[in-house]
Each structure stands twice: as C-alpha cells, then as structure tokens.
C-alpha positions, 0 to 999 in steps of 0.5 A, a space after each residue: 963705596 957701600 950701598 945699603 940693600 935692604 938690611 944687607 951692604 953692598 960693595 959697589 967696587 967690588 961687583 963692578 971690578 967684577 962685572 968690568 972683568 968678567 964682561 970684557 972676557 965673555 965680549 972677547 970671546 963673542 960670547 956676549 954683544 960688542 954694547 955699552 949696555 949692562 949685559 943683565 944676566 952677566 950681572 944678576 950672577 955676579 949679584 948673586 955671588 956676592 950675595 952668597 959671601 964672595 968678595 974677591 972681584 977676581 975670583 968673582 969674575 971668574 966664577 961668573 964667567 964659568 956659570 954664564 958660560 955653563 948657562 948658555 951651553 945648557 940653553 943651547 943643547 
C-alpha cells in the first residue's frame, strides 16, 4: 500500500516487513523489550533509511539492526 508524505510516497509493506524483521531479531536477542508496542527508535531508523532510497525490506532490516545496535553500544560506554 502507498501513503503520501508530504510531497514523498511511502511503501507502508516495505517499512513494515522491515520493522517485523528487524523488531523480531533485537526482541530475540533481549536487545529491546518482550511488548506489543511500536519500539520508536527501531522505526524512526528504518523511516529514515527509506527515506534515503532503501527498498529492499531485508536489507533495510539488516541495517537498522546494525545502527540500532551500534546506538545503543555508543549510549552505553
């Protein structure tokens, strides 16, 4: 499904797939809370990726993963 932002399309599947993906992997790991509710961080990246011309859900995944992950060892030291 397409949403317009502003002057910008958005990919709702897309961002979702990869939130699903990327949420299920950290939640796993105990790298983010066992909840049913939208962890905002994890999805302001993955928004943000998109955002910059990334469209492949698992790729996007992937990446946010590995940013979320390399954020929190930055807040943590």
């Amino acid at each position: 499904m397409l949403v317009e932002r502003g002057l910008q399309v958005m990919n709702v599947e897309v961002v979702g797939d990869a939130y699903a993906i990327a949420s299920n992997y950290l939640r796993r790991t105990g790298a983010i809370p066992e909840t049913y509710l939208t962890h905002d961080r994890l999805l302001e990246i993955i928004v943000q990726m998109f955002d910059r011309g990334e469209v492949n859900r698992i790729r996007l995944a992937n990446k946010a993963i590995a940013s979320f992950e390399a954020s929190r060892l930055a807040t943590d030291v």
